[in-house]
Every structure is written in structure tokens, then in C-alpha cells.
Gaussian input, Z-matrix of N, CA and C with variables (Angstrom, degrees):
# hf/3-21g

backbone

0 1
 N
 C     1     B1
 C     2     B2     1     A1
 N     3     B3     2     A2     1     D1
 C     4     B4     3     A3     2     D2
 C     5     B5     4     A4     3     D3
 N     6     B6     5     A5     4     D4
 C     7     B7     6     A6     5     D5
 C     8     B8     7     A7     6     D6
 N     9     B9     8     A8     7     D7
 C    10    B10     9     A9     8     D8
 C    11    B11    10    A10     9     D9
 N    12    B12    11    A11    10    D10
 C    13    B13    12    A12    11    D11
 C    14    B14    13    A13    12    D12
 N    15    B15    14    A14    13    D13
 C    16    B16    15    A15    14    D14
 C    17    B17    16    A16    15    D15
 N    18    B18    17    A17    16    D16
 C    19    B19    18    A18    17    D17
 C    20    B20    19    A19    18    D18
 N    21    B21    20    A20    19    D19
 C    22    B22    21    A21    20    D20
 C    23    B23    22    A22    21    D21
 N    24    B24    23    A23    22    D22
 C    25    B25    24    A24    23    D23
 C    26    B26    25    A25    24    D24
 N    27    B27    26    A26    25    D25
 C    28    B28    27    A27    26    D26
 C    29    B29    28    A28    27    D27
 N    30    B30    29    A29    28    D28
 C    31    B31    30    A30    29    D29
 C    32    B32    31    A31    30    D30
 N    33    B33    32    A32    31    D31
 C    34    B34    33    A33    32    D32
 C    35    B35    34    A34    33    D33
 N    36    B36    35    A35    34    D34
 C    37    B37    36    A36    35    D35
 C    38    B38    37    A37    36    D36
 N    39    B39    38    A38    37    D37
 C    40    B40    39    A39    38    D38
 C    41    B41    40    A40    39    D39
 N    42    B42    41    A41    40    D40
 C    43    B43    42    A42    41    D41
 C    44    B44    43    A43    42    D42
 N    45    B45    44    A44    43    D43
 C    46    B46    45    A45    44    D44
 C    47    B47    46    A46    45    D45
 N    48    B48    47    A47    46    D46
 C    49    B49    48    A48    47    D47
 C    50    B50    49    A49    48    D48
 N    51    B51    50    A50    49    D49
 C    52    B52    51    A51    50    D50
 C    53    B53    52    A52    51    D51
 N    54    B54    53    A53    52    D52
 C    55    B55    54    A54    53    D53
 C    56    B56    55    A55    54    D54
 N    57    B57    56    A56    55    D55
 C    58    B58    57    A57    56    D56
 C    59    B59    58    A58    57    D57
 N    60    B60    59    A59    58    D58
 C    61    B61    60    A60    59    D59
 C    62    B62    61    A61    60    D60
 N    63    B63    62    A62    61    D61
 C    64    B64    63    A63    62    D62
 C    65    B65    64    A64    63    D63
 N    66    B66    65    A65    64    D64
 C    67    B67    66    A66    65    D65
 C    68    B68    67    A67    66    D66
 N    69    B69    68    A68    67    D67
 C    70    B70    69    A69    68    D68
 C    71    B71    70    A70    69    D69
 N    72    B72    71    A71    70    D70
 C    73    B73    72    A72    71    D71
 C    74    B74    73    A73    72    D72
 N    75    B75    74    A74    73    D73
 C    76    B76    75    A75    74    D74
 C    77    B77    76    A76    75    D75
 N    78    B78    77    A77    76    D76
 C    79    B79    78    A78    77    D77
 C    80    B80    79    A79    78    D78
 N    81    B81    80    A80    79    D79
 C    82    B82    81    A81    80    D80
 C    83    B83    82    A82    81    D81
 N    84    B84    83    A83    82    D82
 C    85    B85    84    A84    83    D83
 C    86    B86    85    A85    84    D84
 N    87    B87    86    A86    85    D85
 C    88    B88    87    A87    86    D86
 C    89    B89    88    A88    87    D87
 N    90    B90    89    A89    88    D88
 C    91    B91    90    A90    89    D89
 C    92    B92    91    A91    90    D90
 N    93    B93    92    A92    91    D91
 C    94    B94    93    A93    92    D92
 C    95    B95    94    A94    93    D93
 N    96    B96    95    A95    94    D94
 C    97    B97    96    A96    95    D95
 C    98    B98    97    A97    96    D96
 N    99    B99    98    A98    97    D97
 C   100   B100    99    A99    98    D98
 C   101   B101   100   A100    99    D99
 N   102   B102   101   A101   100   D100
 C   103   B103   102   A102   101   D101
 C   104   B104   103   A103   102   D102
 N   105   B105   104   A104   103   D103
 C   106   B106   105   A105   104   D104
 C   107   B107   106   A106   105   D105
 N   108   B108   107   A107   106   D106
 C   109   B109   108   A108   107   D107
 C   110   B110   109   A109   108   D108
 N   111   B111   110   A110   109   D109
 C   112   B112   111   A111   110   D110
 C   113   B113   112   A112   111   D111
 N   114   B114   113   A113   112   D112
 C   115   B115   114   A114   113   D113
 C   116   B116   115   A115   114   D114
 N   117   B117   116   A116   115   D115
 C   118   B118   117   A117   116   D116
 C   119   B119   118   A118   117   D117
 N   120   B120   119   A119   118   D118
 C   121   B121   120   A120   119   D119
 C   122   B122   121   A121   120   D120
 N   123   B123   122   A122   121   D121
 C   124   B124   123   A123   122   D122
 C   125   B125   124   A124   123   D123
 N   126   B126   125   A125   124   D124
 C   127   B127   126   A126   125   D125
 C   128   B128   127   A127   126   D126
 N   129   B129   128   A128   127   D127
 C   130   B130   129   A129   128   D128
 C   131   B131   130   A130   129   D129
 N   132   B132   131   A131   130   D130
 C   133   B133   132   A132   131   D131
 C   134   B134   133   A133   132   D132
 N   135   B135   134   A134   133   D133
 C   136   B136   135   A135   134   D134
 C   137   B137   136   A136   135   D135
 N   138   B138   137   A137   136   D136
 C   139   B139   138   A138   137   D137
 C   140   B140   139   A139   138   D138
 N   141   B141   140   A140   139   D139
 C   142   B142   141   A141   140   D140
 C   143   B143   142   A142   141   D141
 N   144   B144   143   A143   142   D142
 C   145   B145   144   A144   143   D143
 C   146   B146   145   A145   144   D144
 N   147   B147   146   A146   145   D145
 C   148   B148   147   A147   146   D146
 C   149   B149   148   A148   147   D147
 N   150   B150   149   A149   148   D148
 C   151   B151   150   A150   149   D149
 C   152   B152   151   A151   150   D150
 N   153   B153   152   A152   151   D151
 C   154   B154   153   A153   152   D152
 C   155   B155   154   A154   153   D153
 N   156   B156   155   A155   154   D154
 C   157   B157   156   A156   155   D155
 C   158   B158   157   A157   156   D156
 N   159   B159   158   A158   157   D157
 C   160   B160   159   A159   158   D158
 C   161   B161   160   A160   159   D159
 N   162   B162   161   A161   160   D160
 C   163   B163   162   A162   161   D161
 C   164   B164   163   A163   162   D162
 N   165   B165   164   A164   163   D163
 C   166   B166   165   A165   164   D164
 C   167   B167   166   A166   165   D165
 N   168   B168   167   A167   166   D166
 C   169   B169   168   A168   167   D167
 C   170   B170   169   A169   168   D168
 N   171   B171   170   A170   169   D169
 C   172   B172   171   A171   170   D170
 C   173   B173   172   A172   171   D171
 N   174   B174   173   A173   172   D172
 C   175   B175   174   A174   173   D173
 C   176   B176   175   A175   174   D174
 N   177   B177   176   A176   175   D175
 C   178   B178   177   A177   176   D176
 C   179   B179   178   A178   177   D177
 N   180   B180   179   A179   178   D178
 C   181   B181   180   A180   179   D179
 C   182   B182   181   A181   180   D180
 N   183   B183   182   A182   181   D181
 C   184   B184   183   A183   182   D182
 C   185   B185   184   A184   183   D183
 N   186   B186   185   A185   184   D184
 C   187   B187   186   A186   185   D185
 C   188   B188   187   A187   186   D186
 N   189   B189   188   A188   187   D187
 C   190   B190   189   A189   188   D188
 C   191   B191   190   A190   189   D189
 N   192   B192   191   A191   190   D190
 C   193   B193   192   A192   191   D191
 C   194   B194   193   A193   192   D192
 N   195   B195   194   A194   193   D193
 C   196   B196   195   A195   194   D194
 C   197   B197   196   A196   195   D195
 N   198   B198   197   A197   196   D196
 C   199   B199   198   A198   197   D197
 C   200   B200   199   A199   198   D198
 N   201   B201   200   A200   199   D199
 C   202   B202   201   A201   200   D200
 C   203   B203   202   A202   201   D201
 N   204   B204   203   A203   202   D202
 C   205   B205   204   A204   203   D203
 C   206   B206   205   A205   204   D204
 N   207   B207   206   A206   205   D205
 C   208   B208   207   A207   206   D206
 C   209   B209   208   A208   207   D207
 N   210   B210   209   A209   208   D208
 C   211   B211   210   A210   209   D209
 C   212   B212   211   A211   210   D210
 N   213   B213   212   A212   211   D211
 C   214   B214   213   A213   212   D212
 C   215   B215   214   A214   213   D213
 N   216   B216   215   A215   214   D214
 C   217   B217   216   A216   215   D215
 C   218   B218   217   A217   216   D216
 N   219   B219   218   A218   217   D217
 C   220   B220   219   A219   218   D218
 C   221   B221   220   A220   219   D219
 N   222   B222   221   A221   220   D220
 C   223   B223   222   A222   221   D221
 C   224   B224   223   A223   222   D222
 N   225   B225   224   A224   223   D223
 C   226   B226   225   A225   224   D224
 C   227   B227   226   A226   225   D225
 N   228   B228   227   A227   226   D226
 C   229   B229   228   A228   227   D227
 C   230   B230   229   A229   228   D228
 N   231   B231   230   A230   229   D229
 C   232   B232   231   A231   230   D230
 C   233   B233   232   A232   231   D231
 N   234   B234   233   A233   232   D232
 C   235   B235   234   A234   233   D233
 C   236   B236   235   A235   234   D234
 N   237   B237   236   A236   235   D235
 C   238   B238   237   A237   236   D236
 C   239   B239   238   A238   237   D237
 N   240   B240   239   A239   238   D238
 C   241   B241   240   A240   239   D239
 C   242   B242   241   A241   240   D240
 N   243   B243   242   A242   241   D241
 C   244   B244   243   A243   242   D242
 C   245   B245   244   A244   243   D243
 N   246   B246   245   A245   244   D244
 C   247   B247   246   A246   245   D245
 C   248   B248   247   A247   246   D246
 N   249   B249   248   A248   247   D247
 C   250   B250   249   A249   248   D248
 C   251   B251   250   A250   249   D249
 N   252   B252   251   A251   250   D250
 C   253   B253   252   A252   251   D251
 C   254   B254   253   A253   252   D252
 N   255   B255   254   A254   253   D253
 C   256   B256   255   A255   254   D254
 C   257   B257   256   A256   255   D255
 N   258   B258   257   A257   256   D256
 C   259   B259   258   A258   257   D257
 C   260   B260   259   A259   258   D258
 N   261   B261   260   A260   259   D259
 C   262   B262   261   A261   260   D260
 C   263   B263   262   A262   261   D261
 N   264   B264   263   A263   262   D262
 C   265   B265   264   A264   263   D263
 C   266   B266   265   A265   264   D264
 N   267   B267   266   A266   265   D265
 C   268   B268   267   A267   266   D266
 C   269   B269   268   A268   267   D267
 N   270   B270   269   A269   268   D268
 C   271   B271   270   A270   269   D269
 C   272   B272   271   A271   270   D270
 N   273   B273   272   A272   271   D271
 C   274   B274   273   A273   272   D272
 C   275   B275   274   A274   273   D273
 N   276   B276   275   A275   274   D274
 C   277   B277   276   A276   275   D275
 C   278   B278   277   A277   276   D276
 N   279   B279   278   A278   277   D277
 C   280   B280   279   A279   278   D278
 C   281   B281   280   A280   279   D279
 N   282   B282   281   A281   280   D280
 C   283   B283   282   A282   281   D281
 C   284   B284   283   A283   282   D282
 N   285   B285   284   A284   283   D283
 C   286   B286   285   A285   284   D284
 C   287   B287   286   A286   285   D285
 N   288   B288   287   A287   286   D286
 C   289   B289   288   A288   287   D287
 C   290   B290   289   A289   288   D288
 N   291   B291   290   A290   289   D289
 C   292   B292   291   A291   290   D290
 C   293   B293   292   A292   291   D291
 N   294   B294   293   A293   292   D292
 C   295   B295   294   A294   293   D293
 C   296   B296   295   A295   294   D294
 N   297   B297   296   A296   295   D295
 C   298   B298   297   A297   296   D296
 C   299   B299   298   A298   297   D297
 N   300   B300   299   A299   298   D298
 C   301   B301   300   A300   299   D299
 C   302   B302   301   A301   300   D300
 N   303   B303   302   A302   301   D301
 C   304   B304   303   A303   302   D302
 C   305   B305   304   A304   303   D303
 N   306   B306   305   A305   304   D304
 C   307   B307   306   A306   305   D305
 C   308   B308   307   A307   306   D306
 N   309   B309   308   A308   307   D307
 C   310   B310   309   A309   308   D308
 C   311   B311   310   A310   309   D309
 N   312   B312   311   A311   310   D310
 C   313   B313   312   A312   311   D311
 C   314   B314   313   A313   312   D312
 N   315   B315   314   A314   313   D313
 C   316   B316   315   A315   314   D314
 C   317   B317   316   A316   315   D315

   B1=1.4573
   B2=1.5281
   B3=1.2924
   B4=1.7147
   B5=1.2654
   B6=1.7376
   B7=1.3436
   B8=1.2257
   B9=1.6819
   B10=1.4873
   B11=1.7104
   B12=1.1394
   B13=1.5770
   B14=1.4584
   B15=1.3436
   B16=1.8599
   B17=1.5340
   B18=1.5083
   B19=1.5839
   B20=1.8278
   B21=1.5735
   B22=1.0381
   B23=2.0461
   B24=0.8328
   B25=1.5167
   B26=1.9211
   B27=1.1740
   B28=1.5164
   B29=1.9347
   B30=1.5849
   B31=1.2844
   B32=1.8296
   B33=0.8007
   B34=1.8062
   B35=1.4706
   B36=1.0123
   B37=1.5593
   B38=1.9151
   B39=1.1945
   B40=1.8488
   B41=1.5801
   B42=1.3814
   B43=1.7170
   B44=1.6639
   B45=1.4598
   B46=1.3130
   B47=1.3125
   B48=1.3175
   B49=1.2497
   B50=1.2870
   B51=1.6749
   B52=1.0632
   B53=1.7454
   B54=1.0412
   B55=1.6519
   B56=1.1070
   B57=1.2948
   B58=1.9059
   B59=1.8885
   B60=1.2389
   B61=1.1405
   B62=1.8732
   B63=1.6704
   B64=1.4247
   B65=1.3370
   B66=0.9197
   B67=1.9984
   B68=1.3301
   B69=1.2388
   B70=1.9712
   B71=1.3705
   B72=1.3660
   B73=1.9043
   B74=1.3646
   B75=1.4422
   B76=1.0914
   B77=2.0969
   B78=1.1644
   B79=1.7289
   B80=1.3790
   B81=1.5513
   B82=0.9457
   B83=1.8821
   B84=1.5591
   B85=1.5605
   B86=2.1740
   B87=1.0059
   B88=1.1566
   B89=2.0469
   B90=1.2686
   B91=1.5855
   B92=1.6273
   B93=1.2440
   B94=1.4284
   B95=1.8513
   B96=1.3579
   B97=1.4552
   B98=1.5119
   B99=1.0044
   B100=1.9658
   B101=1.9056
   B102=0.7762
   B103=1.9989
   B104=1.6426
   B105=1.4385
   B106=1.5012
   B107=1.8913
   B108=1.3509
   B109=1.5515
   B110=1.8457
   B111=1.6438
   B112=1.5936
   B113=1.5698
   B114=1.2830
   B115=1.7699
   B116=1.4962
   B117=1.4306
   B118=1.8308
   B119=1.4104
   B120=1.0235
   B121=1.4934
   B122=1.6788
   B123=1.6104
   B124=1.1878
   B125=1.8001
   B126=1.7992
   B127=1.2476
   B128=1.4955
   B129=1.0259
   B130=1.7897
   B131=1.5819
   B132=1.6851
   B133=1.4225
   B134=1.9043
   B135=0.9685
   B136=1.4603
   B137=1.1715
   B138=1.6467
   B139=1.0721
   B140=1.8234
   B141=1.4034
   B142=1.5607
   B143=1.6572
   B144=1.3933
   B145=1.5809
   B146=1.4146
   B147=1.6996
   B148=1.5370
   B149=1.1252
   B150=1.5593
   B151=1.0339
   B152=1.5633
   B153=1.5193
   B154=1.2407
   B155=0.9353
   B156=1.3731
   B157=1.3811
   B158=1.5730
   B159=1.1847
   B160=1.3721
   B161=1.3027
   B162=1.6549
   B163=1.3799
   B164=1.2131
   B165=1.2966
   B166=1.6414
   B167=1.7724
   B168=2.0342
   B169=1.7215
   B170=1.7071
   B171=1.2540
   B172=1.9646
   B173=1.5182
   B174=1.5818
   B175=1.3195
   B176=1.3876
   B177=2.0875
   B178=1.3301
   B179=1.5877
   B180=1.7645
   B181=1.2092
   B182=1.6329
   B183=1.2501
   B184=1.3872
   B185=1.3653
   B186=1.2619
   B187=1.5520
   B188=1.9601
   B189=1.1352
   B190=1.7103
   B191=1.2903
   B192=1.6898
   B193=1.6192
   B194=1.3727
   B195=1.6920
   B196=1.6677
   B197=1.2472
   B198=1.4760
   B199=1.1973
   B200=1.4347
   B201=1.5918
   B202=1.4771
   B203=1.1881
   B204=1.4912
   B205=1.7363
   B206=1.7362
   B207=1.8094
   B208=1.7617
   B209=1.3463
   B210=1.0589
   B211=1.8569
   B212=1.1809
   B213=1.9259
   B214=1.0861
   B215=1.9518
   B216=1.2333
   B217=1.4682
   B218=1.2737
   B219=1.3460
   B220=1.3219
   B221=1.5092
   B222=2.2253
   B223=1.0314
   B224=1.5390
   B225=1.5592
   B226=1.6071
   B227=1.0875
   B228=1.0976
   B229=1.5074
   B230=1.5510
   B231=1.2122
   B232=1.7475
   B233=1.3316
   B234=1.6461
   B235=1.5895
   B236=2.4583
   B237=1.1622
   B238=1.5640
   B239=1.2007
   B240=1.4558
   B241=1.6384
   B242=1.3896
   B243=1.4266
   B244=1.5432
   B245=0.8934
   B246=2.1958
   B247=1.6523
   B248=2.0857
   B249=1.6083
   B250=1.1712
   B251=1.5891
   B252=1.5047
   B253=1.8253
   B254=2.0663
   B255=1.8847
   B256=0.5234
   B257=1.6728
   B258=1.1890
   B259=1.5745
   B260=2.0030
   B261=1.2622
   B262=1.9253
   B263=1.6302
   B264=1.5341
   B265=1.2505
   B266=1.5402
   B267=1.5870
   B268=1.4789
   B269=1.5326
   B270=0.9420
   B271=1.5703
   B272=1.2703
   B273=2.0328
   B274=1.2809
   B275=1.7980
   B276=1.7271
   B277=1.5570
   B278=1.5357
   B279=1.3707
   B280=1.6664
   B281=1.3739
   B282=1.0852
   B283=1.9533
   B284=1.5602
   B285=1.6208
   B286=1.2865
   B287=1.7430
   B288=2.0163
   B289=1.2448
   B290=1.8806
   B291=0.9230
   B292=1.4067
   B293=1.4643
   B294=1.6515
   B295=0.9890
   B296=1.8781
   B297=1.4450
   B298=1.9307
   B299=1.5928
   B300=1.0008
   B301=1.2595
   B302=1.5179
   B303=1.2315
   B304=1.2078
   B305=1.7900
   B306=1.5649
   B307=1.5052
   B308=1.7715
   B309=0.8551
   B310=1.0939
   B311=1.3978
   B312=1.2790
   B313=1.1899
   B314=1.4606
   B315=1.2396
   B316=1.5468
   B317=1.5802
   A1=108.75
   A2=110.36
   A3=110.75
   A4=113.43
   A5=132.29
   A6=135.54
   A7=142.98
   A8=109.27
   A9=126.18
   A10=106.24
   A11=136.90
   A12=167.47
   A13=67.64
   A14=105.88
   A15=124.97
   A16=91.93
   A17=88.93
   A18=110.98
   A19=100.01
   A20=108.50
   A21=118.21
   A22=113.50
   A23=114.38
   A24=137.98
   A25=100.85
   A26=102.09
   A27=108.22
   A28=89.88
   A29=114.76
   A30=114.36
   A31=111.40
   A32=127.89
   A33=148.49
   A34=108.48
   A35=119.93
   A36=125.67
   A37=92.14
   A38=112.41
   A39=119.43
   A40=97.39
   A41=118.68
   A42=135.11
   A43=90.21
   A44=94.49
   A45=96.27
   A46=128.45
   A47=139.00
   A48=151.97
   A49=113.52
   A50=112.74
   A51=142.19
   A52=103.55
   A53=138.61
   A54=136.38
   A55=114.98
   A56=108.52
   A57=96.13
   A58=82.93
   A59=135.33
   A60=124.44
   A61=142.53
   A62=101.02
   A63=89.80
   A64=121.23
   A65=126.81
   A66=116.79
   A67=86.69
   A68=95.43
   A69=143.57
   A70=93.09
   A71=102.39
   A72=91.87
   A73=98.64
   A74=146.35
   A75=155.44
   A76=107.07
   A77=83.04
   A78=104.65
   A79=133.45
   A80=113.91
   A81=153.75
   A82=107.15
   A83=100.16
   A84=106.93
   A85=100.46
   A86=100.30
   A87=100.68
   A88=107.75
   A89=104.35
   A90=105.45
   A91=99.39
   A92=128.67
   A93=119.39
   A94=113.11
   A95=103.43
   A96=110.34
   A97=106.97
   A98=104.16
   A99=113.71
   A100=92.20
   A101=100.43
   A102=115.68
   A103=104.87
   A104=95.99
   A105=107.12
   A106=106.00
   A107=105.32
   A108=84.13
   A109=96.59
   A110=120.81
   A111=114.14
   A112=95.21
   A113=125.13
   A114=131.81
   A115=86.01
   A116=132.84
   A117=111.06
   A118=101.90
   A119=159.35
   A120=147.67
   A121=109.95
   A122=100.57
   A123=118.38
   A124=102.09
   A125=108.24
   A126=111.96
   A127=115.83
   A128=95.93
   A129=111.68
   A130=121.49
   A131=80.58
   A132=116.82
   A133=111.05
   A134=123.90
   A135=143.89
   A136=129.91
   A137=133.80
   A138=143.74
   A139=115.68
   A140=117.25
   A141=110.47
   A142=81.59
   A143=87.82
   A144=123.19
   A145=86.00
   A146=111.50
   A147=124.10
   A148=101.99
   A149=120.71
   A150=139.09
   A151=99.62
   A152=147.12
   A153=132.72
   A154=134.72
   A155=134.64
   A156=151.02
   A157=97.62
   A158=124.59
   A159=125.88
   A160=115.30
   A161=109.36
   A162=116.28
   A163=124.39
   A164=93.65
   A165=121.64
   A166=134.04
   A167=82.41
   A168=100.15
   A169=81.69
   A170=119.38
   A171=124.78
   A172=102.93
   A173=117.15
   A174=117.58
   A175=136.52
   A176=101.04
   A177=133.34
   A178=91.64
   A179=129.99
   A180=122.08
   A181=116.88
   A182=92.10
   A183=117.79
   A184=133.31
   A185=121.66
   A186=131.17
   A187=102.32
   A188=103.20
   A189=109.82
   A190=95.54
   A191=115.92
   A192=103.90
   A193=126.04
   A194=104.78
   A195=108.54
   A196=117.21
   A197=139.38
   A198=143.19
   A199=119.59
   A200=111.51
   A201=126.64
   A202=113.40
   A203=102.58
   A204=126.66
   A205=101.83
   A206=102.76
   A207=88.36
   A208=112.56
   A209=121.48
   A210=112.61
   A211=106.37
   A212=134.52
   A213=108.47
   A214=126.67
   A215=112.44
   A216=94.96
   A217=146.14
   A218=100.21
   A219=135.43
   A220=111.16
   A221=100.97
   A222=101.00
   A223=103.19
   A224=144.46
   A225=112.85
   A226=114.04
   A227=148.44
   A228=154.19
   A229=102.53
   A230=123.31
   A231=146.33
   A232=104.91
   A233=121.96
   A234=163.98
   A235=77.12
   A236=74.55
   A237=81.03
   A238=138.53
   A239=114.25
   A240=112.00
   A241=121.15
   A242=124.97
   A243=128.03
   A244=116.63
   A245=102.44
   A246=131.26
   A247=76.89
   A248=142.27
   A249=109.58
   A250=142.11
   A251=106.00
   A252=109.49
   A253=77.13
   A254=91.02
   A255=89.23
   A256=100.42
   A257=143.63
   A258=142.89
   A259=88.36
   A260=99.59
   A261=109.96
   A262=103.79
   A263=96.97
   A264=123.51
   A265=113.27
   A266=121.48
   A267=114.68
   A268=92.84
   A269=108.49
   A270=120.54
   A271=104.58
   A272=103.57
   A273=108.69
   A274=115.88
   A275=107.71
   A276=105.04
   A277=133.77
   A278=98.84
   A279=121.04
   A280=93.95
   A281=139.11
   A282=157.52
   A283=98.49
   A284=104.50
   A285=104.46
   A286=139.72
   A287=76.40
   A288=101.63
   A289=121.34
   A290=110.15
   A291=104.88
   A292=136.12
   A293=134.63
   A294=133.52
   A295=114.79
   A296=84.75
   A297=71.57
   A298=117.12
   A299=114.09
   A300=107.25
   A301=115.90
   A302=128.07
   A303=140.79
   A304=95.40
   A305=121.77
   A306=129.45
   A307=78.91
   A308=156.72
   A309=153.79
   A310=118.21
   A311=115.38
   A312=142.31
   A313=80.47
   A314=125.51
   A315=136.13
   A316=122.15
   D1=138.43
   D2=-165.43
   D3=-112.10
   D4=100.53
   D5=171.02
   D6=-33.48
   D7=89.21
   D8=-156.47
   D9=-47.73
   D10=130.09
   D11=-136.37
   D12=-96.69
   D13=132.36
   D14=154.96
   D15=-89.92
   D16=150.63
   D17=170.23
   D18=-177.92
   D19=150.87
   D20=174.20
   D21=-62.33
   D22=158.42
   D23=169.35
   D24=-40.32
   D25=-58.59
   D26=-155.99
   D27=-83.91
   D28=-42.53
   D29=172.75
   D30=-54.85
   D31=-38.90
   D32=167.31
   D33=-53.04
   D34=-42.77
   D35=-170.48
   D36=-85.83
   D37=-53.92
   D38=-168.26
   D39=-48.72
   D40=-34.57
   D41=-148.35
   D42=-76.96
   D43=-45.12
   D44=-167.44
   D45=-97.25
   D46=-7.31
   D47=97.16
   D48=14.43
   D49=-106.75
   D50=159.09
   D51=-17.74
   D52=-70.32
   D53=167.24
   D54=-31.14
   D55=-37.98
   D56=-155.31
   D57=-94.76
   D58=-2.39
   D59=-149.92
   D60=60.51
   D61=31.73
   D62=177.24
   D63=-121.64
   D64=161.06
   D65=-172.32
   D66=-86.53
   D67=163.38
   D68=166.65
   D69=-31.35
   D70=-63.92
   D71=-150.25
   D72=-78.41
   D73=6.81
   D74=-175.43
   D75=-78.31
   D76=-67.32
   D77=164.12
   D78=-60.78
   D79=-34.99
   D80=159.36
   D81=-48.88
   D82=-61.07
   D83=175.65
   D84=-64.48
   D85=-56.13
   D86=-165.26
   D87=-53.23
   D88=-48.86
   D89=177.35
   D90=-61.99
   D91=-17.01
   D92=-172.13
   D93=64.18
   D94=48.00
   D95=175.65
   D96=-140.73
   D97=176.37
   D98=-165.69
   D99=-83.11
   D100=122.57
   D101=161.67
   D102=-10.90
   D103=-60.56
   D104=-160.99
   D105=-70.06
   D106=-25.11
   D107=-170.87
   D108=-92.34
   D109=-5.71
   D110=170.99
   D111=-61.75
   D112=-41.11
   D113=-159.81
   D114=-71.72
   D115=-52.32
   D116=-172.91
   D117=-90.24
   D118=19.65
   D119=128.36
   D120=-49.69
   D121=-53.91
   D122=-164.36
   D123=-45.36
   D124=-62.98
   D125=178.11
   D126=-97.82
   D127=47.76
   D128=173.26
   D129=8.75
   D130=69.22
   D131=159.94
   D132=-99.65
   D133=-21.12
   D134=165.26
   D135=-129.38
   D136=134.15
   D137=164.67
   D138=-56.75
   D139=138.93
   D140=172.65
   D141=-76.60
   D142=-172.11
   D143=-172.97
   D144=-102.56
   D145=179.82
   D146=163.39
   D147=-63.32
   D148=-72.22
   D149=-153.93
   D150=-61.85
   D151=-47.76
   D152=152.94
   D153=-24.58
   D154=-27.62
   D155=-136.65
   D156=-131.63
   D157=-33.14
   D158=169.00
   D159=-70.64
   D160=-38.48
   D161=175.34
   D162=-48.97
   D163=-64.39
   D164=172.39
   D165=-39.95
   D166=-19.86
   D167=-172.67
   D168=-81.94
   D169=-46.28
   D170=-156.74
   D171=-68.97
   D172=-46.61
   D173=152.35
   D174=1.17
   D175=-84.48
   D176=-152.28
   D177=-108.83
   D178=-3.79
   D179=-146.71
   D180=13.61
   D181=88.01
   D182=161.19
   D183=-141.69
   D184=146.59
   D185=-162.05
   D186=-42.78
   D187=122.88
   D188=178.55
   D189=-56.76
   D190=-46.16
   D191=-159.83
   D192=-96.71
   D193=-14.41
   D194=155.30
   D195=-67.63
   D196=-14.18
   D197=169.10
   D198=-66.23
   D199=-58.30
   D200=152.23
   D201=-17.88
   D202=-74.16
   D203=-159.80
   D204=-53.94
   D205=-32.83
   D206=-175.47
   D207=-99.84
   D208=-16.74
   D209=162.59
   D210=-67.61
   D211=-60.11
   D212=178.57
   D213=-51.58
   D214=-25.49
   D215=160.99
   D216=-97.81
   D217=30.56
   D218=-174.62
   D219=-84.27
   D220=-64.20
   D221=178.46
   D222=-76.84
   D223=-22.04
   D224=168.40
   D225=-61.77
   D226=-21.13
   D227=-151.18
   D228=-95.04
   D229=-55.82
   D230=140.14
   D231=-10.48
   D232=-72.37
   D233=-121.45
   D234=-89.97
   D235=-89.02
   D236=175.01
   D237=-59.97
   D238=-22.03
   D239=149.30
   D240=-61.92
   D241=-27.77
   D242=-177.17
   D243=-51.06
   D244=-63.53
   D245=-142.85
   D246=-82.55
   D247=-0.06
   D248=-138.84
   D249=19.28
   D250=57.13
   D251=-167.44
   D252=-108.65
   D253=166.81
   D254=-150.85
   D255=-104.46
   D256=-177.11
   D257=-143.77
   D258=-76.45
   D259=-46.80
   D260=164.96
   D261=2.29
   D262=-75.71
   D263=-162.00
   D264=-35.23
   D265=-9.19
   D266=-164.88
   D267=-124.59
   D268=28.72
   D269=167.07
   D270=-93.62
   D271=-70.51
   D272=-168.93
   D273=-57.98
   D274=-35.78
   D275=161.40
   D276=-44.55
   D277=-44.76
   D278=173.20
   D279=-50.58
   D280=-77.31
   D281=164.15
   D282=-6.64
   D283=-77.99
   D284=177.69
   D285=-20.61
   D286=-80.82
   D287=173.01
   D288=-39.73
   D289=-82.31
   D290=148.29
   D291=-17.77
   D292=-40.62
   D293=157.14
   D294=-66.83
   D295=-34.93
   D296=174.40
   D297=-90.58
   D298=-4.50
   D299=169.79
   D300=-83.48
   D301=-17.51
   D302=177.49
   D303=-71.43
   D304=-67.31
   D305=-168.02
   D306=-59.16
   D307=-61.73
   D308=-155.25
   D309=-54.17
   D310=-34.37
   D311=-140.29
   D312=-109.32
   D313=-61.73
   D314=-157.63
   D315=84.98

């Protein structure tokens, strides 16, 4: 089994772009956004939207929810480089999460 290559969200999207062979403003037309803000997603200077990111799966045919799964851990990953907290911190979230899904749950 072969150990999937880390890379950021916006680095993931450039990979895949770049693969299939099409420029920015190509994708860019298709998400219905200006060139320049696909180029700061790209180097994650900006977050996509949901709805970008879904696009982007129909696009590149790629999994909607592995796409999800890597922006959202992008911005925790982001989240904790800011606050400098320390990797800990996704324990006590893990904890959380789980407790509210339980009150949630009932």
C-alpha cells in the first residue's frame, strides 16, 4: 500500500489542474470566479467555498468528500498554526466532537 503525498488543499487543486492540462482562467470560467482568486485558493491565500469545492470534485471527477475532508483540514491545520496551540489540541477536539454528537444524538 503506497503513502498518499501530503499537500495542502489549494496545492491539490494546482496538481490537478496542471495534470489534466488546463489554465486557471479555464477553471476559473467554469467555477464562475475571477482567475486571480482560482490563483489564491490555489496558493492558499483564500479558502474555496462549499459550493466551489463540489464543483471542482465534477470538474477533476473527484470524490466531493475527499475534497471537503482536505480543505476542512487545511483550515484546522491553518487554525493551529495561527493560535500556535499545540498538535494536543485535536485530541481535546476529537473529545468534544464526540461529546456533542452524543447530546446531539440524545
Amino acid at each position: 500500500m503506497s503513502k498518499q503525498k501530503i499537500t495542502s488543499f489549494g496545492e491539490h487543486i494546482r496538481g490537478l489542474r496542471e495534470d489534466a492540462g488546463l489554465p486557471l482562467r479555464k477553471i476559473a470560467a467554469q467555477l464562475d470566479i475571477d482567475p486571480s482568486l482560482l490563483g489564491k485558493i490555489e496558493r492558499n491565500e483564500r479558502q474555496a467555498t462549499k459550493e466551489q469545492i463540489k464543483k471542482l470534485a465534477e470538474i477533476f471527477k473527484q470524490d466531493e468528500h475527499f475534497l471537503l475532508s482536505q480543505n476542512l483540514s487545511d483550515q484546522i491545520a491553518y487554525k493551529i498554526l495561527e493560535e500556535e496551540s499545540d498538535i494536543d489540541i485535536l485530541k481535546v477536539a476529537e473529545e468534544k466532537v464526540n461529546y456533542l454528537k452524543r447530546k446531539k444524538n440524545g
